[in-house]
VOBA-1610 file (N, C-alpha, C; in pm, whole numbers, padded with zeros to 5 digits, always signed):
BEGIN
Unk-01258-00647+01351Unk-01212-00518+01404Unk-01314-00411+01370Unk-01343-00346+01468Unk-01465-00244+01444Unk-01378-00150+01438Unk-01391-00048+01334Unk-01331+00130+01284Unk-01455+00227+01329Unk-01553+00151+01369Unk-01670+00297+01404Unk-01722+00315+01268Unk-01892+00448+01279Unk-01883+00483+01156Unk-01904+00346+01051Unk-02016+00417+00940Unk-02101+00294+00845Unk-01964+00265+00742Unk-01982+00169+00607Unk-01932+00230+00513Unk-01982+00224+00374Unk-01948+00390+00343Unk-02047+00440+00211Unk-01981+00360+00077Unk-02022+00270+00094Unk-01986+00155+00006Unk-02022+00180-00163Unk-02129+00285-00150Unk-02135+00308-00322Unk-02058+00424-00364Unk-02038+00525-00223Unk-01910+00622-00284Unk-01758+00566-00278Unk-01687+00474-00234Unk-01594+00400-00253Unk-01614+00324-00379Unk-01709+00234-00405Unk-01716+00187-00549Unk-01674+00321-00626Unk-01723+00398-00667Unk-01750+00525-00760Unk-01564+00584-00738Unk-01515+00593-00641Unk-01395+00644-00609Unk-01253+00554-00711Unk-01325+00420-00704Unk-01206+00330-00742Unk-01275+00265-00892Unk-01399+00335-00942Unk-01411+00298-01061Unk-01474+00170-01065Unk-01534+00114-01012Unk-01571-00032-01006Unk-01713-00080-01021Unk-01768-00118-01073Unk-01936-00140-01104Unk-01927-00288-01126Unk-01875-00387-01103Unk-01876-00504-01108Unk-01935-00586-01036Unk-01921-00703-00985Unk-01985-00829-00926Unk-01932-00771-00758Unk-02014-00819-00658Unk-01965-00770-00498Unk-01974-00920-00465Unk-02014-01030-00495Unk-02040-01133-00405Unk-01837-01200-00406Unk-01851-01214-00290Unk-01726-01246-00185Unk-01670-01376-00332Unk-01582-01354-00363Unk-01481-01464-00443Unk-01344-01447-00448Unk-01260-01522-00516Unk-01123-01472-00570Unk-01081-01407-00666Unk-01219-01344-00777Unk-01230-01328-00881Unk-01264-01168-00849Unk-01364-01099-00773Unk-01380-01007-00698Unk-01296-00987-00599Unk-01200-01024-00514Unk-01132-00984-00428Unk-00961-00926-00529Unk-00966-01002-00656Unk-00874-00940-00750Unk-00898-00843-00801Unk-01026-00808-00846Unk-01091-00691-00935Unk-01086-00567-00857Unk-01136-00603-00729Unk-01142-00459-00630Unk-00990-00430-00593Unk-00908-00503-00579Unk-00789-00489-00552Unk-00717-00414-00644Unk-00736-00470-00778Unk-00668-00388-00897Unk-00744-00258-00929Unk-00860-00208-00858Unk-00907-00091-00873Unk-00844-00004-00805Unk-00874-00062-00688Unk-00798+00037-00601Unk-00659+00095-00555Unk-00580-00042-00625Unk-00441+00045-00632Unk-00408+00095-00747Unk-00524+00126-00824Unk-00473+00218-00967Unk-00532+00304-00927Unk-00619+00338-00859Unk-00720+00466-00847Unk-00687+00564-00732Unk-00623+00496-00612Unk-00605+00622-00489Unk-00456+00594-00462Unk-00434+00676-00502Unk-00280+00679-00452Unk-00212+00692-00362Unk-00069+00662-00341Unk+00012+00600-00239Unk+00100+00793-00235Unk+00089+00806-00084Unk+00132+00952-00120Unk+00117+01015+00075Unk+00175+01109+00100Unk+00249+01132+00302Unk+00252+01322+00301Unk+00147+01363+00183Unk+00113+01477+00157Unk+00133+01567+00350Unk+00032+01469+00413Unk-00054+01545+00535Unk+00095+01521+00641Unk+00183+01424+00630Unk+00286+01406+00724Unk+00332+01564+00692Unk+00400+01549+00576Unk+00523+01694+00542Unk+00456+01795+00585Unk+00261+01797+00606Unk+00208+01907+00648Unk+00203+01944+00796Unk+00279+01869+00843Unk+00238+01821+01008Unk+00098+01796+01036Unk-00026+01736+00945Unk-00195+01721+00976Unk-00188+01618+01008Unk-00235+01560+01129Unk-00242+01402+01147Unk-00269+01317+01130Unk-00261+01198+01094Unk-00293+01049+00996Unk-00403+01028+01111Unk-00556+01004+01077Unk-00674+00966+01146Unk-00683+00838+01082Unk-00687+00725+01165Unk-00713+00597+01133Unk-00846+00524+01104Unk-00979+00642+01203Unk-01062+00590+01244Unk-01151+00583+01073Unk-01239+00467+01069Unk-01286+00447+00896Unk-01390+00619+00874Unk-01426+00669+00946Unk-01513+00801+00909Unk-01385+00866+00801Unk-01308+00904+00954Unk-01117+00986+00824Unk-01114+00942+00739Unk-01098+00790+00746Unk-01040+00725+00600Unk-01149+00793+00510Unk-01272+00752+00514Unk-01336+00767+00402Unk-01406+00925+00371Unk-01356+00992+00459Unk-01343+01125+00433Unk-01237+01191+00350Unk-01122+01114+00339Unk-01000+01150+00302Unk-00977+01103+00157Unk-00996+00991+00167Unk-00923+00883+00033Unk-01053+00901-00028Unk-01195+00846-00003Unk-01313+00845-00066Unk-01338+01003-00096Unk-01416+01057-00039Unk-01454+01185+00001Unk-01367+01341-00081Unk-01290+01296-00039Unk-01157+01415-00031Unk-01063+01409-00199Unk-01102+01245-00270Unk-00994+01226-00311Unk-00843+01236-00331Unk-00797+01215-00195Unk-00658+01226-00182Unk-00596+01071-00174Unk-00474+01032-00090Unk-00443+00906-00118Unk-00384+00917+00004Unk-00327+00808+00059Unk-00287+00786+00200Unk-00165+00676+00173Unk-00116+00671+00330Unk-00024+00550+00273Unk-00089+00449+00364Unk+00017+00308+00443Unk-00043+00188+00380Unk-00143+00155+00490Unk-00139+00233+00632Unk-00275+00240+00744Unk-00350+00267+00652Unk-00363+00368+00610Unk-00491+00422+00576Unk-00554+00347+00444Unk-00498+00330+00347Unk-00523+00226+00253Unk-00562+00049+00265Unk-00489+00041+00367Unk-00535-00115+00406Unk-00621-00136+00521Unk-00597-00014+00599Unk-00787-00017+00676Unk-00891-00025+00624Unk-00881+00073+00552Unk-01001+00131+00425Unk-01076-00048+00351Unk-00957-00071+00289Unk-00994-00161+00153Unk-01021-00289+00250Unk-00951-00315+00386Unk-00994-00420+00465Unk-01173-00364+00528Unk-01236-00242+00508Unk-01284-00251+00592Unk-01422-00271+00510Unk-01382-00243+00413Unk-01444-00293+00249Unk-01495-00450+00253Unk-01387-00516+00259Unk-01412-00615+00208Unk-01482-00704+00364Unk-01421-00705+00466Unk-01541-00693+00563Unk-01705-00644+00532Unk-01762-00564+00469Unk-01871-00514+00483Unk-01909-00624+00337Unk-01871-00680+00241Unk-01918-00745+00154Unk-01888-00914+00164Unk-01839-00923+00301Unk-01861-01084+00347Unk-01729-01113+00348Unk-01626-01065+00326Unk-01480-01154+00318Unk-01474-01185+00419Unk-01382-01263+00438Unk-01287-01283+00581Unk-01169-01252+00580Unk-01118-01131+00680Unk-00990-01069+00684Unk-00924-01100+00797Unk-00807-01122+00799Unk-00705-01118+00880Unk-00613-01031+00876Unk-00608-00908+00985Unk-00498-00776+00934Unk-00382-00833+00994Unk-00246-00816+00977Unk-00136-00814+00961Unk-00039-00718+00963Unk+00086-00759+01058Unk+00179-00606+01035Unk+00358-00670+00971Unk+00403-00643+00945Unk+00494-00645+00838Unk+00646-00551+00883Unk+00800-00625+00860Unk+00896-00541+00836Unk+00916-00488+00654Unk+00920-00382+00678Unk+00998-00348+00527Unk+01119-00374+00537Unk+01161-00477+00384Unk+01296-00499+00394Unk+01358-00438+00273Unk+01270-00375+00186Unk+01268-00282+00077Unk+01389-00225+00082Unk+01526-00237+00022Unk+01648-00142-00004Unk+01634-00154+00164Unk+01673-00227+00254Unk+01718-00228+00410Unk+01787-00366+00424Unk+01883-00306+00523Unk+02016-00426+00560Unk+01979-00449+00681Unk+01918-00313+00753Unk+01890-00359+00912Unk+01745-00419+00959Unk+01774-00454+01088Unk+01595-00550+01115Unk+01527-00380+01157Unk+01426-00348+01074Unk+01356-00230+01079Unk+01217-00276+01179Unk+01097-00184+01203Unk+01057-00157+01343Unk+00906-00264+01216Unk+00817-00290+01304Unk+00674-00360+01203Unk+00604-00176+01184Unk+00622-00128+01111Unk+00574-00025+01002Unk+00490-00048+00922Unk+00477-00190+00890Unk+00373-00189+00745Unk+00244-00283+00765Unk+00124-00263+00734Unk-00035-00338+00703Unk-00043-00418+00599Unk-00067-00516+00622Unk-00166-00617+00493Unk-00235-00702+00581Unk-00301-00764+00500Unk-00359-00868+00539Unk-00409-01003+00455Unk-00431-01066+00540Unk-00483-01248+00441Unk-00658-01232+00471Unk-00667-01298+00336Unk-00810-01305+00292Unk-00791-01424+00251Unk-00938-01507+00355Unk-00987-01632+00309Unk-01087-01626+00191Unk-01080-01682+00118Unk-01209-01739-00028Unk-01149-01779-00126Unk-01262-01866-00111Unk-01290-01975-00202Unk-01188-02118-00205Unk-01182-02172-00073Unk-01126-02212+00003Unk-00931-02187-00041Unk-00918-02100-00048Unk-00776-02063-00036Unk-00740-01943+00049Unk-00630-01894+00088Unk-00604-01836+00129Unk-00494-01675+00041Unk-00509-01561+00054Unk-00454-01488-00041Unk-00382-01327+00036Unk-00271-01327-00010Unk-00205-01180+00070Unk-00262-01080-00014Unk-00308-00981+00033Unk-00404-00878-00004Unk-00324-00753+00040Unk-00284-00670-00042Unk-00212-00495+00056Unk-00229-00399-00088Unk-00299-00316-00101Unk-00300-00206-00144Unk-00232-00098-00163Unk-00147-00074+00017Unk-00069-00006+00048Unk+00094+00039+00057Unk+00141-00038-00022Unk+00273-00074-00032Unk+00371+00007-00051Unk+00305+00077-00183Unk+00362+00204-00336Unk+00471+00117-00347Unk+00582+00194-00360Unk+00682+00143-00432Unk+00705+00008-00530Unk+00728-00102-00505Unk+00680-00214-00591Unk+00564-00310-00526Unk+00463-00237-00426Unk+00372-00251-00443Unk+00303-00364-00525Unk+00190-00487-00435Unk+00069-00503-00567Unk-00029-00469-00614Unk-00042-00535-00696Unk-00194-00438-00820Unk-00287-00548-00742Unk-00236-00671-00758Unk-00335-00800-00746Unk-00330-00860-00599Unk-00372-00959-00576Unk-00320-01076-00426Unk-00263-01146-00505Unk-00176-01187-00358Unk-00101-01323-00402Unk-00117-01392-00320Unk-00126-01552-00405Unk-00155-01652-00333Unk-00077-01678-00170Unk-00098-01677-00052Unk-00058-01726+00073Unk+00002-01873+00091Unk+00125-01928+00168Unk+00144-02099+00189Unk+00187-02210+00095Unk+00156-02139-00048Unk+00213-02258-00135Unk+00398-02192-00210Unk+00367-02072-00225Unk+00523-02017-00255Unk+00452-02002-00411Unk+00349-01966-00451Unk+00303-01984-00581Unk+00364-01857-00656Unk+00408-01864-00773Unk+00460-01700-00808Unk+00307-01649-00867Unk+00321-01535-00917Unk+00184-01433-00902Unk+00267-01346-01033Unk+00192-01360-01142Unk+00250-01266-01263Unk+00131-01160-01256Unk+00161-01064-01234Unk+00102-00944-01237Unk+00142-00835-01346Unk+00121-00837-01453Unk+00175-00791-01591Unk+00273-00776-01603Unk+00339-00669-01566Unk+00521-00697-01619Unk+00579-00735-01474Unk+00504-00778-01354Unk+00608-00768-01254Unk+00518-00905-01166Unk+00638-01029-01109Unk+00616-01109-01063Unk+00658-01126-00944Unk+00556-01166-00811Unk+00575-01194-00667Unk+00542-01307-00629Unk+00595-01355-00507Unk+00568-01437-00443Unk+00577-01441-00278Unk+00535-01521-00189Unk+00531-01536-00081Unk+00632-01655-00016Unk+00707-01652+00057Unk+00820-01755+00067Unk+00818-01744+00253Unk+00847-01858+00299Unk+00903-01857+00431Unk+01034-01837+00470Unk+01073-01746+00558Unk+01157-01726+00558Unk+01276-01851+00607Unk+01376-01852+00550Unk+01473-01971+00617Unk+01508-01956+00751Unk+01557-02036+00831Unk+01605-02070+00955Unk+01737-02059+00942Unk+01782-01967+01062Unk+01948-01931+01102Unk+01961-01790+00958Unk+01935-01720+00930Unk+01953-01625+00873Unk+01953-01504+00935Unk+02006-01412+00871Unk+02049-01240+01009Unk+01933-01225+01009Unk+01844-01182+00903Unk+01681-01072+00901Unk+01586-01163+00950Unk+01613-01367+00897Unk+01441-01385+00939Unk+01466-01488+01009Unk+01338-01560+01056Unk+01379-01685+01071Unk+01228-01785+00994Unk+01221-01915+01040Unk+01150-01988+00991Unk+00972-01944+01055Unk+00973-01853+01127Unk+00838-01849+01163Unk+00830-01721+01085Unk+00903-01658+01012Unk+00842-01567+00916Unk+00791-01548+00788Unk+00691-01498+00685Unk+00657-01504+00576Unk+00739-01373+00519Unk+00787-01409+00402Unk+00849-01295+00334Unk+00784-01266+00192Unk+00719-01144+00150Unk+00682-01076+00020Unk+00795-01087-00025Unk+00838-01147-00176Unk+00947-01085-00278Unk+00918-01020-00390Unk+00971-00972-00518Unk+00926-00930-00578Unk+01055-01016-00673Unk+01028-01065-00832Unk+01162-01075-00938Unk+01176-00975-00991Unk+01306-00977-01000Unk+01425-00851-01114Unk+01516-00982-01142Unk+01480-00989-01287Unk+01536-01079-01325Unk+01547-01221-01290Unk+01665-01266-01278Unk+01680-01410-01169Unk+01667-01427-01068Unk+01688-01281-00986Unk+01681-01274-00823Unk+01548-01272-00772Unk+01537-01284-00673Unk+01426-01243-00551Unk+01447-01132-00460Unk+01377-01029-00464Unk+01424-00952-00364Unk+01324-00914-00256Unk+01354-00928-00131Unk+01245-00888-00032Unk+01187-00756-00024Unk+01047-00758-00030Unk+00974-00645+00021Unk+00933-00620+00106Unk+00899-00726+00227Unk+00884-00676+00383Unk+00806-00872+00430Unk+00847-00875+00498Unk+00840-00997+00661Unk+00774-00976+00754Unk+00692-01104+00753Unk+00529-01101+00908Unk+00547-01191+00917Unk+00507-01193+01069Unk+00435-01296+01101Unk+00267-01331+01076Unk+00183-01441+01128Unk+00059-01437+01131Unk+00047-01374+01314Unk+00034-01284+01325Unk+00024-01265+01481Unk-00110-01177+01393Unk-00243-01234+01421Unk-00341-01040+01404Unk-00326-00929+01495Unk-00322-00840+01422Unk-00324-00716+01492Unk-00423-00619+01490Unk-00459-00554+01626Unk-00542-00477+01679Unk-00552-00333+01602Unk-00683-00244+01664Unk-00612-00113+01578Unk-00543-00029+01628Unk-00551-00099+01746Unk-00436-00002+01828Unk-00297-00062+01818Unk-00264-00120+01791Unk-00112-00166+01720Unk-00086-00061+01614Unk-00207-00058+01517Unk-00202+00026+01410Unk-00146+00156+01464Unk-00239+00222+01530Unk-00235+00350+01618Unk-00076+00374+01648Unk+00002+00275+01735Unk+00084+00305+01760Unk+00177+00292+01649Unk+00193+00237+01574Unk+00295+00218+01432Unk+00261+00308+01363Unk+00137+00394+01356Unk+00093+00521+01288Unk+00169+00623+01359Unk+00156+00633+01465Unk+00204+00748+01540Unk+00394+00737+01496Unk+00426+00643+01509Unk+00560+00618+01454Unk+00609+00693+01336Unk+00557+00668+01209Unk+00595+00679+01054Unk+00517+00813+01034Unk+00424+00865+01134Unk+00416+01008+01077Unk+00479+01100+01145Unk+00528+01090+01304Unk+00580+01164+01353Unk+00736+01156+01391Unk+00786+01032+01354Unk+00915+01047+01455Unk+01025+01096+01307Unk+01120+01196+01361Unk+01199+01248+01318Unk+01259+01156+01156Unk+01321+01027+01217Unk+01354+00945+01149Unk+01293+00896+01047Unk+01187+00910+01012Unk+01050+00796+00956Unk+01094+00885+00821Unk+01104+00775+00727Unk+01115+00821+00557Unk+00979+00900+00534Unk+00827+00902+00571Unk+00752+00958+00573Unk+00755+01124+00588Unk+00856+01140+00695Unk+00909+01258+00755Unk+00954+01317+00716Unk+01044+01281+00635Unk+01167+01312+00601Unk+01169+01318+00412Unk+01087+01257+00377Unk+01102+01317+00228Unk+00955+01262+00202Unk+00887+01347+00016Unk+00814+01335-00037Unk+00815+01195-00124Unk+00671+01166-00074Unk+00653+01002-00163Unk+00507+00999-00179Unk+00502+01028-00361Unk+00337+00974-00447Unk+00377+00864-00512Unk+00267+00767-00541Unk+00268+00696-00609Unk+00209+00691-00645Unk+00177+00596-00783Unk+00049+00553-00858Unk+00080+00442-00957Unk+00044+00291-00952Unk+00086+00207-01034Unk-00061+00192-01139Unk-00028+00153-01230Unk-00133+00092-01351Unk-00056-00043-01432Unk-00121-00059-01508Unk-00086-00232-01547Unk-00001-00213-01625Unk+00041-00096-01677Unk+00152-00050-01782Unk+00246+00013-01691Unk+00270+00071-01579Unk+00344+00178-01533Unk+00313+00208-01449Unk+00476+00225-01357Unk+00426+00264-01187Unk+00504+00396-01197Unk+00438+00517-01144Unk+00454+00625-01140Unk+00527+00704-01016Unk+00636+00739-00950Unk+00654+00731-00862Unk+00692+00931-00840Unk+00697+01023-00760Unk+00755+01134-00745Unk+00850+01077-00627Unk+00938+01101-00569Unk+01019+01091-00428Unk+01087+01239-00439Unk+01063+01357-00371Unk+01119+01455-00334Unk+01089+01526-00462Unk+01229+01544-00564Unk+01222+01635-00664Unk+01221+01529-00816Unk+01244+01408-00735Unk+01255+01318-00863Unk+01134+01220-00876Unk+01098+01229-01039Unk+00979+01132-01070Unk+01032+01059-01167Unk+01013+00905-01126Unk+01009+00770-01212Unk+00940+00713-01256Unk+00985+00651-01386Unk+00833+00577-01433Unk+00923+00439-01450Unk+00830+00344-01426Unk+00885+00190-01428Unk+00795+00106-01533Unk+00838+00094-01627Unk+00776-00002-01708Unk+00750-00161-01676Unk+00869-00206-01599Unk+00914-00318-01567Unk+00967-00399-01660Unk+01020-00276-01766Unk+01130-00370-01846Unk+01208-00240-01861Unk+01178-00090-01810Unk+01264-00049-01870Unk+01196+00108-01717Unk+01348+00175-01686Unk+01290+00303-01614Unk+01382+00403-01660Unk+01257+00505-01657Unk+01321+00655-01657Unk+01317+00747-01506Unk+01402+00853-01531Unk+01407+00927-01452Unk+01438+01052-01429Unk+01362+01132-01429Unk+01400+01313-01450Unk+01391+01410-01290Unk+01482+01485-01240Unk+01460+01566-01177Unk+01368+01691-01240Unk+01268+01751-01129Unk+01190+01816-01150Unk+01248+01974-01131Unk+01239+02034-01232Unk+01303+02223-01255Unk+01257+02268-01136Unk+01114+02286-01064Unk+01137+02352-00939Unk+00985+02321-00878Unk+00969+02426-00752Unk+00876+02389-00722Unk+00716+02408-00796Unk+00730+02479-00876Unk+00586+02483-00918Unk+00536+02310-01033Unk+00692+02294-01103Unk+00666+02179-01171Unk+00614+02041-01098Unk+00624+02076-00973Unk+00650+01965-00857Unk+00505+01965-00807Unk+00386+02073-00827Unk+00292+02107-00789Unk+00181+02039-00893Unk+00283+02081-00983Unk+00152+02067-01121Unk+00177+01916-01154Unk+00284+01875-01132Unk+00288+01684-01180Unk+00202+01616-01051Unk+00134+01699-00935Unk+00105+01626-00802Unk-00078+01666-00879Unk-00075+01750-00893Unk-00227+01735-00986Unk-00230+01667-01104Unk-00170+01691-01213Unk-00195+01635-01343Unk-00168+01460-01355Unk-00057+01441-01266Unk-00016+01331-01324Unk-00063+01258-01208Unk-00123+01250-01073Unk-00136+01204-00989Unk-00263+01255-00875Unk-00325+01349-00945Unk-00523+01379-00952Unk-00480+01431-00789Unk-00401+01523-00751Unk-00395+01562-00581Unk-00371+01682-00570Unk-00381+01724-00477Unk-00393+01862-00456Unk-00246+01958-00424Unk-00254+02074-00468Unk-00099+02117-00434Unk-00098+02206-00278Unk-00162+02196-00179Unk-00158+02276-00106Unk-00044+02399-00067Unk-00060+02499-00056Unk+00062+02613-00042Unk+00152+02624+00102Unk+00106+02505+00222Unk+00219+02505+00291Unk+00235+02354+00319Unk+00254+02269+00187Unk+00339+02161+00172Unk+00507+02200+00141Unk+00565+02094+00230Unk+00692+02120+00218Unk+00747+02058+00151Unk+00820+02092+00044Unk+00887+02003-00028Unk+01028+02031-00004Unk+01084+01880+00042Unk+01255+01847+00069Unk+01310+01847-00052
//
């Protein structure tokens, strides 16, 4: 998939902190992965602003690189796919239901993709936030994936069930004994104009949680950091807190301090 536009591959290194090995492995496709979802955050700043989500890789890396701001999961999984394209991977993009806290069959809203190396195959998404991964997880075998305090896996979905059926792959995440779904694909690849149109969706239509309330994130190997509206959580993954925020200026200063972004003065906060 061509995005147009080079990519400034040593200001993205520098953005996500990374000075390590580039040659194409499983060992590097983990490292850059865990950079980058600790480093640019998961966050719909420009929706609440009405500014429009630009897909094309110049935006991206004007925005997330450039700009240091954070995007959600288009813009994050273009980006980091378009990355790992330019250092030899092999990508396959992907679109996804969120089944995240949902009972109903929701619209394909969400990006990842599979990365071939080292002859395996691995689910790769950056873009997730919420329980989100840090790492890949293995693709086809159902392998679980311990990612410091929080463990995933990839499962097919069963046959004759309401949400899936057997031609679907389902992300889970454990809480405890259970499994709980985080969102369902198929392998169909998708274009960027699929993207385009599922973009145009989640930033503009009335309905879209994007729309409709404030969401930063930021995970690290200790703690996922979350704001949603007036409330910020921290998840240990053995243990969460949760405080409503006194008002709007506190709401400004935790979007810089605690989450490196900017407070602009006609962001709306719900």
């Amino acid at each position: 998939m061509q995005l147009g536009n080079p990519m400034r591959m040593d200001a993205y290194l520098a953005r996500i902190g990374y000075s390590g090995d580039l040659r194409p492995s499983a060992a590097v496709l983990a490292a850059l992965h865990l950079a980058h979802a600790t480093h640019i955050p998961f966050e719909n700043l420009d929706v609440l602003r009405g500014v429009p989500i630009r897909l094309d890789l110049e935006s991206l890396q004007r925005k997330l690189v450039d700009g240091r701001r954070g995007g959600y999961c288009f813009e994050h999984n273009l980006l980091f796919s378009a990355v790992l394209e330019e250092l030899g991977f092999t990508v396959t993009r992907l679109a996804a239901r969120v089944r995240h806290r949902r009972t109903d069959v929701p619209p394909r809203t969400h990006m990842l993709m599979l990365v071939d190396v080292d002859e395996q195959t691995l689910l790769a998404d950056v873009g997730f936030g919420a329980e989100g991964l840090l790492c890949p997880v293995p693709f086809g075998s159902g392998q679980e994936s311990q990612q410091f305090a929080w463990t995933y896996r990839v499962v097919q979905g069963p046959r004759g069930t309401a949400l899936r059926d057997g031609h679907e792959w389902v992300l889970q995440s454990r809480h405890g004994d259970e499994w709980l779904d985080l969102y369902s694909f198929t392998l169909d690849p998708q274009q960027q104009i699929d993207y385009e149109v599922a973009n145009h969706y989640t930033s503009t239509h009335p309905e879209s949680r994007f729309v409709k309330g404030l969401t930063v994130q930021l995970p690290t190997p200790v703690a996922r950091t979350a704001l949603r509206n007036r409330e910020l959580t921290v998840d240990t993954g053995g243990e969460t807190t949760t405080r409503v925020m006194a008002d709007d200026e506190e709401i400004r200063r935790t979007l810089r301090e605690t989450f490196g972004l900017p407070a602009p003065d006609d962001l709306r906060i719900p």
